[in-house]
N, C-alpha and C positions, 0 to 999 in steps of 0.2 A: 503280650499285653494282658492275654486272662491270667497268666501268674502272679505278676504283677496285681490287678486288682485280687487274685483270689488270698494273695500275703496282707496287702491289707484292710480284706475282710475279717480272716485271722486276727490281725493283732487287735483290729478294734472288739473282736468281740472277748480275747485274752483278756482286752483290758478291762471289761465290761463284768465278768464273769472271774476273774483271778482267785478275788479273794472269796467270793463266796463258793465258789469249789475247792478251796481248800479247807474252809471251815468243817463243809461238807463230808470232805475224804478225812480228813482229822475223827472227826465225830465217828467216823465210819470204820476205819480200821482197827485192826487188833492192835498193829506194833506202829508208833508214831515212824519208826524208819523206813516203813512202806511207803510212805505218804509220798515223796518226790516220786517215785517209780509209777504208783499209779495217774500221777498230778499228768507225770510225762507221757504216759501210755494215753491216758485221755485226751491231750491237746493233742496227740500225733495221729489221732482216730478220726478226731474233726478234720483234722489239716487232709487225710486223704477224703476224707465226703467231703472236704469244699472244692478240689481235686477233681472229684468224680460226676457230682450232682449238683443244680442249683442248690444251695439251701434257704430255706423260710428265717427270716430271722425273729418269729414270732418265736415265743416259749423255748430260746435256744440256752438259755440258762435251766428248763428242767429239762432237755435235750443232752446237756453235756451232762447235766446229772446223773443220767437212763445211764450211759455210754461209762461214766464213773465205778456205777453200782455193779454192773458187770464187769468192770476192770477190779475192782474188789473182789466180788465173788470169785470171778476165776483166778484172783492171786491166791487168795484162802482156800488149801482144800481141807479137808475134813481134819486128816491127821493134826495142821496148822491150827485149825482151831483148837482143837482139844492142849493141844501145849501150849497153847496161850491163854487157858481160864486161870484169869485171877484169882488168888488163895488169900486177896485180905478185903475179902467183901465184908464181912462183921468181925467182930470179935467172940469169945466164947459166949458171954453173958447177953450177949443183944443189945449192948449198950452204945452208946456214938461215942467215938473217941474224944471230939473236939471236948467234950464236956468232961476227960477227963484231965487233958493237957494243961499246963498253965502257960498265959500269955505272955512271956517275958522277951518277944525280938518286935525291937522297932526296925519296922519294913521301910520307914524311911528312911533310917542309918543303915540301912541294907543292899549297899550300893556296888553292884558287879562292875568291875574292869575290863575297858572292851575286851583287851589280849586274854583276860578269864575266862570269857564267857565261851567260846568255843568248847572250850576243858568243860567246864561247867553242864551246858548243853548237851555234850558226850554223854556227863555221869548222868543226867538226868534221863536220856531217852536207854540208857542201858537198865534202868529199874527194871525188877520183874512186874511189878505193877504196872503196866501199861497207859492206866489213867493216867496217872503222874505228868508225863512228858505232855501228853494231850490238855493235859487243866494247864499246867504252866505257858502254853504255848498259844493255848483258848485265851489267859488273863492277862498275862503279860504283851504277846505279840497283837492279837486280834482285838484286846482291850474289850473282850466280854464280859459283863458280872456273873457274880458267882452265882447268879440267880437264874441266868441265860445258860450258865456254862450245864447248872444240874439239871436244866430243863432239857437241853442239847442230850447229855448224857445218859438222861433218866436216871440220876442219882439224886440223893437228898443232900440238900444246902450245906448240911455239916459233915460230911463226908469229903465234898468240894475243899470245904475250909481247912479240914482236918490234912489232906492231902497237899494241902499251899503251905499252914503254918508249919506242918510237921518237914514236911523235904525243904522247908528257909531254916530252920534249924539243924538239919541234918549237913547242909549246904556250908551251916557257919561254924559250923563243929572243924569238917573236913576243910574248908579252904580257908574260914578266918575271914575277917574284915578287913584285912590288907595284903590277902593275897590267898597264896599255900597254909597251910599246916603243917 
């Protein structure tokens, strides 16, 4: 009978805390293809504490956060990090990109196919840029603004922008608006 309630303890509090832990480990990681591995290592750390010990269900969303942050840091070692610093933080001159790009892709005629989007997804989290997969995934999936996403990231607003408008054109280059290239 205690497994039985301690499963669904579990699930209610999964449900409760899902997305805002993943936001969390998004925001949090170097490579967006970490993110299920630690999502998983953190919900199987709780499932042994509820397991082992009564738990409080007060503060247990900054509880799974604590147990996150250290599922991150000890995924990341030193080496990990240092091959993961991004090399397109500015440009030479200091200038924002957005402001040099021209707007020419309607995001509304910008419409993925579900069978693409796997394909798609792939190229996206393969960038060396790291941001990239994390903003599209922040705007698109999580349905953050771009306002929430640079504040998240502590990046500036046109950076955000520059990094959505520039990989939807990069996206319609390589795949096309009715498919492949």
């Amino acid at each position: 009978m205690t497994s039985q309630s301690n499963l669904y303890k579990f699930n209610d509090i999964y449900d409760k805390t899902h997305l805002d832990l993943l936001k969390y480990v998004i925001i949090k990681c170097h490579n967006v293809s970490d993110t299920n591995d630690i999502i998983q290592e953190t919900y199987l750390e709780l499932w042994n504490i509820i397991n082992k010990k009564k738990l409080n269900n007060n503060n247990i969303k900054s509880y799974l956060i604590s147990i996150a942050n250290n599922k991150i840091k000890k995924h990341y070692t030193l080496l990990q990090k240092i091959r993961t610093i991004s090399i397109y933080e500015k440009n030479d001159k200091d200038m924002e990109l957005i402001d040099l790009l021209e707007d020419k892709i309607n995001i509304e005629n910008f419409v993925i196919q579900k069978d693409n989007w796997l394909t798609i997804w792939k190229y996206i989290k393969s960038k060396k840029n790291q941001d990239i997969p994390k903003v599209f995934y922040l705007y698109y999936v999580l349905e953050l603004s771009i306002k929430e996403i640079s504040k998240e990231l502590k990046k500036s607003e046109s950076y955000i922008k520059n990094l959505i408008y520039r990989t939807l054109k990069e996206l319609q280059e390589k795949f096309g608006k009715g498919g492949y290239s």
